[in-house]
C-alpha positions in Angstrom: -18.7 10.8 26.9 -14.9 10.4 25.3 -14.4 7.8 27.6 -17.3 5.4 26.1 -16.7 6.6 23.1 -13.6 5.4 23.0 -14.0 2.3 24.5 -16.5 1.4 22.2 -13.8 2.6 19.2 -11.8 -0.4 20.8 -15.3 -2.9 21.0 -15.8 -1.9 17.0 -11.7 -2.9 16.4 -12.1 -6.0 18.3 -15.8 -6.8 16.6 -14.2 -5.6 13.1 -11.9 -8.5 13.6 -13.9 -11.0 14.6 -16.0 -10.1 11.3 -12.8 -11.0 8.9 -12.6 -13.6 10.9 -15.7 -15.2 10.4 -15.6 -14.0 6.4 -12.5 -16.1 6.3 -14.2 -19.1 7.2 -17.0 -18.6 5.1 -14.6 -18.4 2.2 -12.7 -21.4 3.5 -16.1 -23.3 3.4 -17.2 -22.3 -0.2 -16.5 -25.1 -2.3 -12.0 -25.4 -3.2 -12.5 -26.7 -7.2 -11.6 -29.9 -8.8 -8.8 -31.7 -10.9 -5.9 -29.6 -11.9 -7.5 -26.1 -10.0 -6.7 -27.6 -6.8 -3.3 -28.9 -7.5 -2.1 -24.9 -8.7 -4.0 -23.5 -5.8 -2.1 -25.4 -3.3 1.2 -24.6 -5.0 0.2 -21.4 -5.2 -0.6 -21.1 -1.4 2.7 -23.3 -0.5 4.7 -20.8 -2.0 3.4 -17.8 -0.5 3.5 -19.3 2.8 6.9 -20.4 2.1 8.1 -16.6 1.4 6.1 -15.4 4.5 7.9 -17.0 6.6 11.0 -16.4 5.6 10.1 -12.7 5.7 8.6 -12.4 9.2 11.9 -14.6 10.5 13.9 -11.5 9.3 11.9 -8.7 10.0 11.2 -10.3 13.3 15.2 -10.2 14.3 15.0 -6.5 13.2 11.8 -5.5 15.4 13.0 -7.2 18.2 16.4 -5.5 17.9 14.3 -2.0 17.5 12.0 -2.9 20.7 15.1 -3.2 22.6 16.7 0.1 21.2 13.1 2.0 22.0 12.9 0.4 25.6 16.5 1.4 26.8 17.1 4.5 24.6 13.3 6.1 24.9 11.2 4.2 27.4 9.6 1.0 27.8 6.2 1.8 27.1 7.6 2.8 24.0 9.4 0.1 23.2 6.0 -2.0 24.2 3.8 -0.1 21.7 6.4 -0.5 19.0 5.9 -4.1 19.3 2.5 -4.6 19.0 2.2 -2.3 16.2 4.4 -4.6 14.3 3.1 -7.7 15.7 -0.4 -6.0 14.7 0.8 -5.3 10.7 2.4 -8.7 10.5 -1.1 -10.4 12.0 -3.1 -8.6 9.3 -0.6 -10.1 6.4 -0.9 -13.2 7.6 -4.6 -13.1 7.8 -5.3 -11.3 4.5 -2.9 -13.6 2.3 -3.6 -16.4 4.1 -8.0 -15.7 2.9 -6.7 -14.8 -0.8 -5.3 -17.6 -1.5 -7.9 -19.4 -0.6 -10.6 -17.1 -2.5 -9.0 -17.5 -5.3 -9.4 -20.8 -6.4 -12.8 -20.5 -5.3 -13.4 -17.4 -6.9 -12.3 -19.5 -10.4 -14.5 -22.3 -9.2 -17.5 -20.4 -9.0 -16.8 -19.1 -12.4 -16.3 -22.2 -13.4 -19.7 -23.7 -12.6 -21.9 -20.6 -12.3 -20.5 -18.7 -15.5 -22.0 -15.5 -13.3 -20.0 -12.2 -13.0 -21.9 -11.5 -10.5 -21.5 -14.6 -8.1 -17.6 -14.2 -9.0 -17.5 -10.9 -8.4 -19.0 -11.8 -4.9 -16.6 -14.6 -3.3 -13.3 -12.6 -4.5 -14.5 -9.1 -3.2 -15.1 -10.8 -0.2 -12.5 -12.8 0.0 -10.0 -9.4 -0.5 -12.8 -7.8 2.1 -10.7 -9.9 5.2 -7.4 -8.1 4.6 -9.2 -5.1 4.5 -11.2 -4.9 7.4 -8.5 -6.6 9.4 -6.4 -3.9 8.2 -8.8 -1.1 9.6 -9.8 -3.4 12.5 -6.4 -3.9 13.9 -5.4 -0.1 13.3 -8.0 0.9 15.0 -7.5 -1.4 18.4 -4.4 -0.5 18.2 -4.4 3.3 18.2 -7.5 3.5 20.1 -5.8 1.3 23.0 -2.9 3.4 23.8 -4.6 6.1 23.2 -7.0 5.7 26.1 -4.1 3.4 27.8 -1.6 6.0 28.1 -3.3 9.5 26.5 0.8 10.0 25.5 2.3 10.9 22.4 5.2 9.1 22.7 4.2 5.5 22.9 1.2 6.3 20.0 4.4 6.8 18.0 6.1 4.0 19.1 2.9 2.2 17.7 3.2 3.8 14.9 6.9 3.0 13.9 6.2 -0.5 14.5 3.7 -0.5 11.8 5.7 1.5 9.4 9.0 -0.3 9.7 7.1 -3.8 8.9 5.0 -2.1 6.1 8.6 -1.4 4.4 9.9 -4.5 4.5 6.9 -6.4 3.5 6.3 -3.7 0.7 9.7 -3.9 -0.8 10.2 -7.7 0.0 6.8 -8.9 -2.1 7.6 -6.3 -4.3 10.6 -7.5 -5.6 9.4 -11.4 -5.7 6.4 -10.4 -7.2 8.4 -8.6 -9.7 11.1 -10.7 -10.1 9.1 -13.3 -11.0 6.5 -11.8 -13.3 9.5 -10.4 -15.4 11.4 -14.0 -15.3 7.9 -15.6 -16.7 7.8 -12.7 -19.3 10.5 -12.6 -20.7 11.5 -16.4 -21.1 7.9 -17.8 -21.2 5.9 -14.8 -23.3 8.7 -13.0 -25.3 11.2 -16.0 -25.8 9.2 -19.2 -25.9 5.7 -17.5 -27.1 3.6 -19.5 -24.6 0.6 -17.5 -22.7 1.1 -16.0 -19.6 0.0 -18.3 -17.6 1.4 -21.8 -19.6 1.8 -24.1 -16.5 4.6 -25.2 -18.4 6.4 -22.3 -17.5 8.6 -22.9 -14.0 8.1 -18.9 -13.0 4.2 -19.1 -13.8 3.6 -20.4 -10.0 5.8 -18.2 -8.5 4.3 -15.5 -10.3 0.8 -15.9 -8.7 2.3 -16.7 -5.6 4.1 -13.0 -6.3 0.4 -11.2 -6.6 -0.4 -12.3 -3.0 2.9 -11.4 -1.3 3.2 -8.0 -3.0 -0.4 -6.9 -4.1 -2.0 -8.3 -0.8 -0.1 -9.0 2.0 2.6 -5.8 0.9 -0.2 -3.2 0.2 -1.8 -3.8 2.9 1.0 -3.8 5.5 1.1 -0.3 2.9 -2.5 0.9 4.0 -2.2 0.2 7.6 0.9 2.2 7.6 -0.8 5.0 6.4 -4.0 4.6 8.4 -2.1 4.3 11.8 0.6 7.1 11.3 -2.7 9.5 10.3 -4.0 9.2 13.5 -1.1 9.0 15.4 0.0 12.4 13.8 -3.4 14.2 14.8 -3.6 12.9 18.4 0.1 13.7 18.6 -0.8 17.5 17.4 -3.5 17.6 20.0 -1.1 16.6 22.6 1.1 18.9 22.1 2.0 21.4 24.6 1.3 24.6 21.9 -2.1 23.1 20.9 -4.3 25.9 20.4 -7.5 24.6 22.7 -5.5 23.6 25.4 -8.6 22.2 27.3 -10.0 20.5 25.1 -6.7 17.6 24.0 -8.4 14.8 25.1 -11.4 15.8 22.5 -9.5 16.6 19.4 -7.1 13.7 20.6 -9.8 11.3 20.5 -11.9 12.6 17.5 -9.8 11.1 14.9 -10.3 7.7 16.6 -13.6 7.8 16.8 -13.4 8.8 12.7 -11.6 5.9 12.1 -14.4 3.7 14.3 -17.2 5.1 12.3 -15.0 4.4 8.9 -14.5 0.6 9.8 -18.2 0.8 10.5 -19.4 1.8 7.0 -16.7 -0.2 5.2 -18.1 -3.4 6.8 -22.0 -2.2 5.9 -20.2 -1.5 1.8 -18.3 -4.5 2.1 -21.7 -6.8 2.6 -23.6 -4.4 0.9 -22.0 -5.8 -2.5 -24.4 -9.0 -2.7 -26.6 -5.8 -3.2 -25.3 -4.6 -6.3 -23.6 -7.9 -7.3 -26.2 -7.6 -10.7 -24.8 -4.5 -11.8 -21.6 -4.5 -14.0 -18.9 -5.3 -11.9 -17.1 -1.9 -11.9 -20.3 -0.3 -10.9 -21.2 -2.7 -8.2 -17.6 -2.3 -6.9 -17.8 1.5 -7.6 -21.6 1.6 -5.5 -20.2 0.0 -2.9 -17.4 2.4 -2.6 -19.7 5.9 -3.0 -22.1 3.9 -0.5 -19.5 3.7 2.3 -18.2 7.3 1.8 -21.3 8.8 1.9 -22.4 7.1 5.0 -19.1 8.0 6.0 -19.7 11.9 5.0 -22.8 12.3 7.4 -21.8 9.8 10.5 -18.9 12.7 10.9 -20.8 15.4 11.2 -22.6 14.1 13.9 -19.2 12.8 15.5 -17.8 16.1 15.0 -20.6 17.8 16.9 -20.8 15.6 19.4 -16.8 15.6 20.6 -15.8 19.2 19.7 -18.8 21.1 18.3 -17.4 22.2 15.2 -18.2 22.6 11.7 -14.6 23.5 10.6 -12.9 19.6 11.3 -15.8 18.0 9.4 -15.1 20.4 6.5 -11.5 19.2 6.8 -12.7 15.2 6.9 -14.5 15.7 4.2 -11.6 17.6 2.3 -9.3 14.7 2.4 -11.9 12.2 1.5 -12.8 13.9 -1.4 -9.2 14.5 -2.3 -8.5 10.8 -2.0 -11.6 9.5 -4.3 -9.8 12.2 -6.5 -6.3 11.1 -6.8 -7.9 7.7 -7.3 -9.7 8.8 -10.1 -7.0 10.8 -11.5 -4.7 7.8 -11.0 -7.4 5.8 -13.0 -8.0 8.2 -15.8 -4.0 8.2 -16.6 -4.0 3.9 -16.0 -7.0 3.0 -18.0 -8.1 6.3 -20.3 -7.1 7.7 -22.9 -3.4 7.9 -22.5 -2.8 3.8 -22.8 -4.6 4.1 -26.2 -1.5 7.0 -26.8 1.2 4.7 -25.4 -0.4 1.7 -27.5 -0.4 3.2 -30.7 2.8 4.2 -30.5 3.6 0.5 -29.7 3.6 0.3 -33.6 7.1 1.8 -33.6 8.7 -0.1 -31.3 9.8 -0.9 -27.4 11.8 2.9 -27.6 8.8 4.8 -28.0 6.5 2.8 -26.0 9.1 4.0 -23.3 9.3 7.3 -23.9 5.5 8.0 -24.2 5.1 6.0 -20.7 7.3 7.8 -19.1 5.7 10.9 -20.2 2.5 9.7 -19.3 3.9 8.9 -15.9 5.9 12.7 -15.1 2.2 14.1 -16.6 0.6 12.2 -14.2 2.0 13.7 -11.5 0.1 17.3 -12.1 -3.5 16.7 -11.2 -2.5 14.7 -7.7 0.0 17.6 -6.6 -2.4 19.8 -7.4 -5.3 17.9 -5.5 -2.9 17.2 -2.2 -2.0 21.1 -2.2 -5.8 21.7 -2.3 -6.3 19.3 0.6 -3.6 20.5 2.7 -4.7 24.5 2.3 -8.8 23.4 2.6 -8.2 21.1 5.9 -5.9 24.2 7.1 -8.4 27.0 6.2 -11.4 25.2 7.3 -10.0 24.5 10.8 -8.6 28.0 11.3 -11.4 29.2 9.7 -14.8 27.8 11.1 -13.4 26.0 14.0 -11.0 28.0 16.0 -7.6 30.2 15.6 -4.5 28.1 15.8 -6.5 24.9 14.4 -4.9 25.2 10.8 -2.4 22.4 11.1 -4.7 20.2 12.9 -7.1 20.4 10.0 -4.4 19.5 7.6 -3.9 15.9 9.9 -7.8 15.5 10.3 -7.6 15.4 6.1 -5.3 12.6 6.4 -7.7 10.6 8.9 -10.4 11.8 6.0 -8.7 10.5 3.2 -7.9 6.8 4.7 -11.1 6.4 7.3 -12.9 4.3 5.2 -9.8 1.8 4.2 -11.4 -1.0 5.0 -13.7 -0.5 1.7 -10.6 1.1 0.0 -8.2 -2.2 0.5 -11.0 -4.5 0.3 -11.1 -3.5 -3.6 -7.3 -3.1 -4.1 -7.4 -7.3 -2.4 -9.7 -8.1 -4.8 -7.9 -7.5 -7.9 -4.8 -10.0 -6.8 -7.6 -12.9 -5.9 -9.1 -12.4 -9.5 -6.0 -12.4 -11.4 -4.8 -15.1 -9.6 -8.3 -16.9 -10.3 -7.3 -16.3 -13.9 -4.1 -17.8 -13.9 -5.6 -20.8 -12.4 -8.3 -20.7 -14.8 -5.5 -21.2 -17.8 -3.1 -23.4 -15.7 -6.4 -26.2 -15.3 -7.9 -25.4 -18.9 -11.4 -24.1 -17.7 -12.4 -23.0 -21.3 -12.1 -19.4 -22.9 -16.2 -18.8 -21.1 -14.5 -19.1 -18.1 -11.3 -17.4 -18.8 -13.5 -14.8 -20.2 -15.1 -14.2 -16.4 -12.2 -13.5 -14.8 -10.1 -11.7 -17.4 -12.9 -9.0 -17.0 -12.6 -9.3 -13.4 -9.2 -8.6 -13.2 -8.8 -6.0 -15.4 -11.3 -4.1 -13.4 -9.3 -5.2 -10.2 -6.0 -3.2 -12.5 -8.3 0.0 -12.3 -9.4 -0.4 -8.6 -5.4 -1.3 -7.7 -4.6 1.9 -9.6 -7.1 3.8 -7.3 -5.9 1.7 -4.3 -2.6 3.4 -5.1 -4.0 6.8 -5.3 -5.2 6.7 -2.2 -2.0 5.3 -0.7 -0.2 7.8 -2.0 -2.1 10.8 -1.7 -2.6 9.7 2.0 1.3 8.7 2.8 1.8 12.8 1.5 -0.5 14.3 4.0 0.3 11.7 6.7 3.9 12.3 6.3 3.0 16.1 6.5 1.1 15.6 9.5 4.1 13.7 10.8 6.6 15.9 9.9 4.5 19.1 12.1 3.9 16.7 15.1 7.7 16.3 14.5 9.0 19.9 14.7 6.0 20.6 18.0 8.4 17.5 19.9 11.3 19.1 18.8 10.3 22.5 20.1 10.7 24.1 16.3 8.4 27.0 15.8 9.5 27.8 12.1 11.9 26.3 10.1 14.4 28.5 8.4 15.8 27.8 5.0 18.8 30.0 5.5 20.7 28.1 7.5 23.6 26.5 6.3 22.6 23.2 7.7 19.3 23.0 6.1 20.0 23.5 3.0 22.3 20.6 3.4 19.7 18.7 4.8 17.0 19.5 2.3 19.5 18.3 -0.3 19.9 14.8 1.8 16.8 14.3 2.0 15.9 15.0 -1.5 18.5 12.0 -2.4 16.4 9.4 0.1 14.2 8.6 -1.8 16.8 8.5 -5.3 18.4 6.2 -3.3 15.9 3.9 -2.7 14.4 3.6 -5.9 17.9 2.9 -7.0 18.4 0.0 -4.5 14.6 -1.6 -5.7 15.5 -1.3 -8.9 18.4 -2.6 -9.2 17.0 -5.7 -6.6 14.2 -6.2 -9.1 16.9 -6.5 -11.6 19.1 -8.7 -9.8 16.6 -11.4 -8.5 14.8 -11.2 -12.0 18.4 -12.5 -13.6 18.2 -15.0 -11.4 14.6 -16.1 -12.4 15.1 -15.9 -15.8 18.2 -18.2 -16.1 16.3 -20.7 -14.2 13.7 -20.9 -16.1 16.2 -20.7 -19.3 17.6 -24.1 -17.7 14.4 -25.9 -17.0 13.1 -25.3 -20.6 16.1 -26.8 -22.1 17.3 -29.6 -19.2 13.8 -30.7 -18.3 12.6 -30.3 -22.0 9.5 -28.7 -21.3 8.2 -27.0 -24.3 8.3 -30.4 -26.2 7.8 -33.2 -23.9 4.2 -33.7 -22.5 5.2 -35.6 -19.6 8.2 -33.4 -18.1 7.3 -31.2 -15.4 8.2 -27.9 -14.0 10.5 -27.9 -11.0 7.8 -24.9 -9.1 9.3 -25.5 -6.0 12.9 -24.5 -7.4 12.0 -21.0 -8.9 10.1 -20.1 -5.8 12.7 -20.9 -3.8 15.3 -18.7 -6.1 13.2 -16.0 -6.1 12.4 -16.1 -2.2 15.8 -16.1 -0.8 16.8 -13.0 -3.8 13.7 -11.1 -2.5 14.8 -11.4 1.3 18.5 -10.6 0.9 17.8 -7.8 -1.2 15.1 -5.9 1.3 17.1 -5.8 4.4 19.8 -2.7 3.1 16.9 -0.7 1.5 14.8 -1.1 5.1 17.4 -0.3 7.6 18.9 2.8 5.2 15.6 4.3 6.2 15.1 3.8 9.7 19.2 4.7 10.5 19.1 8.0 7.8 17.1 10.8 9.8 18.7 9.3 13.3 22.3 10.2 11.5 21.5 13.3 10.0 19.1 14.3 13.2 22.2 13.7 15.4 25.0 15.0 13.3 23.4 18.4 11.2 20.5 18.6 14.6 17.0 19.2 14.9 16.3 21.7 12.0 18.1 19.8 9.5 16.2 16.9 9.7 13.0 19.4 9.3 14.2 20.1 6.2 15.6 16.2 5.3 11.9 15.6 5.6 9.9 17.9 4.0 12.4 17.6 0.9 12.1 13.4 1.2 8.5 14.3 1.2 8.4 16.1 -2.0 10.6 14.0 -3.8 9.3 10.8 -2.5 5.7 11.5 -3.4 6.5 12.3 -7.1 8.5 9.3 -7.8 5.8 7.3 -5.9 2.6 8.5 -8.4 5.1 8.6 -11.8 6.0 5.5 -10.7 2.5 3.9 -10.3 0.6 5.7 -12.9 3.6 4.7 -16.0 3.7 1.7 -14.5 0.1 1.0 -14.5 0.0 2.8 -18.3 2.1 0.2 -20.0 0.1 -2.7 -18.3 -3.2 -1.6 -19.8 -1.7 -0.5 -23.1 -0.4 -3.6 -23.5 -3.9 -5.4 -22.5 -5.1 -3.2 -24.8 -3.6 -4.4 -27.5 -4.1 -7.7 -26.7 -7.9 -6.8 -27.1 -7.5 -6.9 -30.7 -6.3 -3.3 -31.3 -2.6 -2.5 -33.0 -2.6 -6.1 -34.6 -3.6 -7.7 -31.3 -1.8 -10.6 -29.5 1.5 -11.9 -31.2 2.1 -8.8 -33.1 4.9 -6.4 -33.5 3.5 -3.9 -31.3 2.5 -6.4 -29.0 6.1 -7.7 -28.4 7.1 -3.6 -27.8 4.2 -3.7 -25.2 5.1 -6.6 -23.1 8.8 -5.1 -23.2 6.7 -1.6 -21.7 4.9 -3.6 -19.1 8.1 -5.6 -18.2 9.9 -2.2 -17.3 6.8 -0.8 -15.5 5.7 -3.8 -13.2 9.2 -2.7 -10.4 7.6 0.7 -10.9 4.2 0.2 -10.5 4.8 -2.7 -7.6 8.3 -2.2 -6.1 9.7 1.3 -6.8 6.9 3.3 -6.6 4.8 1.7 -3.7 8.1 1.7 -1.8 8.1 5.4 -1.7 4.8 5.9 0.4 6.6 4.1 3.3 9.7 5.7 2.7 8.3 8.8 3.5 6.2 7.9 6.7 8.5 6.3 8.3 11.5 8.3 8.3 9.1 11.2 9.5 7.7 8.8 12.7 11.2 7.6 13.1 12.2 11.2 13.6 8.7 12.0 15.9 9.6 8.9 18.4 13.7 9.8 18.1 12.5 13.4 18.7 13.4 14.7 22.1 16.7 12.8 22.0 17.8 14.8 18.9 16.6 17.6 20.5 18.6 17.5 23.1 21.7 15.8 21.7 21.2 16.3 18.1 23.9 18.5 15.7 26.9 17.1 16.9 28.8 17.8 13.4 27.8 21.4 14.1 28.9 21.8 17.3 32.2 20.2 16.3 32.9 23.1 13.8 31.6 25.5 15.6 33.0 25.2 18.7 
């Protein structure tokens, strides 16, 4: 029975795929706009294909350096699995950018001609639909492959690496262009010159869109798959283990996450075409139908697959735990993005850029509450229902079965956070082409609900990179043969205290890469306006290509240190302070890492709305005093909401599977400083 169940969790990864596949081409065969829309939308595409691949040039030098490292050092197998979960991740962002930016143009097109919400709403939730289910598609294969190939821990972590070392990389590389270049058009275009946001008189205003696709699409979702992959891996690798509690029974509770995930891409493909359905509705309740659609399908297809593989009401309980807890740190993240608390930060816009700051960052350290709160209550339900109503010794197993929970149905869960780059993206061609305010008016309403469904996409992404890293961080200390970790120890405490300084670290380094690349950005554009005359001359025109190129090569430079600190810091500190230490490194990178990550996000996301909502008319409306102290709010919260904070979730998975694959070697040689002192 496991056998065909698994083999048909492979046939439903491949099938998944072939589905995006074929909703690409339907999107490539919709109608591409007229005039000036298809000028911008192939600039817009040029660009990001231009920065893609730049980005998988680099990232492919360090992955092949890596595959050799895993094939000599661990074993080839390893090294083998490490590859194609990289090749896998970098596939998906190809696939997904390369079907928004087609959608988007079409997506303003059909706006354009239909004036329907609903129609709109259609061809870009479809078109973000094809990173999605790749995303789940390719995971799945992937897993489910070496899983069944190899039924060893090992290489499933060497799979899962390879997805997490791309995913950070391609987060913090779109993140900082995507930045870089929104704050370059800001503050020279919007603050300085007074144009709209989307003036194609502006050089940065093409690079800009071009950001939304490299950072919102093709960097959240190497984000997502991350997540989804290093979930499973850590439950199968618990199951493995040698001190699993139902020793005759591993393959079952190795393969029941698996076939979760199967049944997840399943209803996420059902909710993704099920939005024609509900395409009538408001937008945000057709996207929000879809969304409750797949997880309660979701909901009852794993009771049945629980009973069927291992008999046991306890693991459902725990699915269900983490599902719920993600759909609640989604609408936590949303409440604190788009409720009441941009109304506070807008009001106090009237004072000025200093309180606008202060308020958001308290709305961001506030944020944090409610999540923690939810995750703890995750992490003790999927441990207490396991241990509980499924057997003794279980607990841990629950707490990795609420990761698989919270992320099986991703493919509906991206799909909506792609959406919201293709409509924003359809609104900046709608300005750039001057499709009328009826239009404009479409797909301004579009993406302002594709803000709220990215705030929830990063609620998820978060509240799942906690409990995966969790998850990873126990499968870690079953490899390393650690039956408790002990705080007194000299050497933990130092590593707690290293690892609580990861993540400071690399917030610092995206920050400050944000910063540096921005400068860059906004002196170009400084020099176009005044060289090329653009503001007052009719007939100049923008050197595009010239921004995107400054802003590409910044981007890529400034990635590579913040990437490679992460994968070389638990191998140093597992080697020199041992096995223990890097316990602790973890579990304090985990903490830490996970509240920069949501006060990132959720202030970030806070002064975005506040300052849209000001611009619908409240506080004096566009052009205004407070208006000006917004955009200078939103300006310092787009690295945190799209750089900073996003970078976090990866930060903390992947040092925790780095330290899972790199396991027994610490184990056996790890501590070296220690035994240097000691002995």
């Amino acid at each position: 029975m496991v056998e065909t169940l698994l083999l048909s969790a492979m046939a439903l990864g491949l099938l998944g795929f072939l589905a995006a596949i074929a909703t690409y081409f339907y999107i490539k065969s919709l109608p591409g706009g007229e005039g000036k829309m298809v000028e911008y939308a192939a600039a817009i595409r040029k660009g990001a294909f231009v920065f893609l691949r730049r980005e998988y040039m680099y990232i492919g030098i360090f992955v092949l350096i890596v595959f050799l490292v895993l094939t000599f050092a661990i074993k080839p197998l390893v090294g083998v699995a490490y590859l194609t979960g990289a090749l896998f991740s970098l596939l998906a962002g190809f696939i997904g950018m390369a079907a928004a930016t087609l959608a988007n143009v079409r997506t303003a097109y059909v706006a354009y001609r239909t004036k329907n919400a609903g129609d709109t709403l259609s061809v870009a939730f479809k078109g973000g639909s094809v990173m999605g289910i790749t995303v789940a598609a390719l995971g799945l294969l992937g897993v489910a492959f070496w899983y069944w190939f190899t039924r060893d821990a090992a290489v499933l972590s060497g799979f899962g690496m390879g997805a997490s070392s791309v995913a950070l990389f391609a987060r913090v590389g779109g993140g900082i262009y995507t930045k870089a270049a929104d704050v370059g058009a800001d503050l020279v275009g919007k603050v300085e010159a007074g144009i709209p946001e989307d003036d194609p008189r502006n050089p940065a205003v093409i690079a800009d869109n071009v950001g939304d696709n490299v950072g919102d699409t093709a960097g959240m979702g190497a984000d997502l798959y991350e997540s989804y992959v290093g979930s499973m891996v850590a439950t199968v690798a618990i199951a493995l283990a040698g001190s699993f509690a139902l020793s005759n029974m591993k393959i079952e509770y190795g393969s029941l996450p698996i076939i979760l995930a199967a049944l997840g891409l399943v209803v996420s493909l059902l909710a993704v075409y099920a939005i024609d359905l509900f395409k009538k509705a408001d937008p945000q309740t057709a996207i929000r139908n879809a969304t409750i659609v797949a997880a309660l399908l979701f909901v009852i297809g794993a009771y049945f697959v629980n009973q069927i593989i291992v008999g046991s009401i306890g693991t459902w309980l725990a699915v269900v735990g983490g599902l719920v807890a993600g759909l609640l740190i989604g609408f936590e993240s949303e409440y604190y993005t788009s409720g009441n608390p941009i109304k506070f930060i807008a009001e106090s816009a009237k004072f000025g850029p200093a309180t606008v700051i202060i308020n958001g960052v308290a709305v961001g350290y506030e944020s944090v509450v409610l999540p923690f709160i939810t995750i703890a209550a995750a992490v003790l339900f999927g441990y207490f229902s396991a241990e509980v109503w499924s057997a003794p010794g279980l607990g841990i197993y629950g707490v990795a079965l609420a990761a698989v929970g919270m992320l099986a149905t991703v493919g509906i869960v991206m799909t909506t956070d792609s959406y919201g780059p293709i409509a924003d993206n359809a609104g900046g061609i709608t300005e750039m082409a001057h499709l009328g305010e009826d239009v404009r008016a479409i797909t301004d309403k579009l993406d302002a609900l594709g803000n709220t469904t990215a705030a929830i996409g990063k609620g998820f992404a978060i509240g799942s990179a906690a409990l995966a890293a969790l998850a990873l961080l126990v499968a870690y200390t079953e490899t390393v043969g650690l039956e408790a970790l002990d705080f007194t120890k000299v050497e933990s405490v130092a590593g707690a205290f290293l690892g609580a300084a990861m993540p400071a670290l690399i917030a610092a380094m995206t920050l400050k890469a944000v910063g540096r690349a921005a400068n860059k950005m906004v002196a170009e554009v400084r020099r176009q306006f005044k060289e090329l005359n653009l503001l007052n001359d009719p007939n100049a025109k923008p050197q595009y290509d010239k921004a995107i190129d400054i802003v590409t090569q910044a981007a890529i430079k400034e990635m590579i240190l913040p990437g490679i600190s992460a994968v070389l810091a638990p191998i140093v500190v597992g080697f020199l302070l041992g096995a223990e230490a890097l316990g602790f490194f973890l579990g304090a990178s985990l903490l830490v890492g996970a509240l920069i990550a949501i006060f990132m996000a959720n202030a970030g996301g806070a002064w975005d709305n506040a300052k849209k909502y000001i611009e619908a008319g409240n506080f004096g409306g566009k052009g205004s005093d407070a208006h000006k102290a917004a955009v200078v709010g939103d300006t310092v919260g787009d690295p945190f909401k799209d750089t900073t904070g996003p970078s976090m979730n990866i930060l903390i998975k992947l040092m925790s599977i780095v330290a899972l694959v790199f396991g027994t070697l610490i184990h056996q040689y790890g501590g070296i400083l220690l035994k240097f002192f000691t002995h």
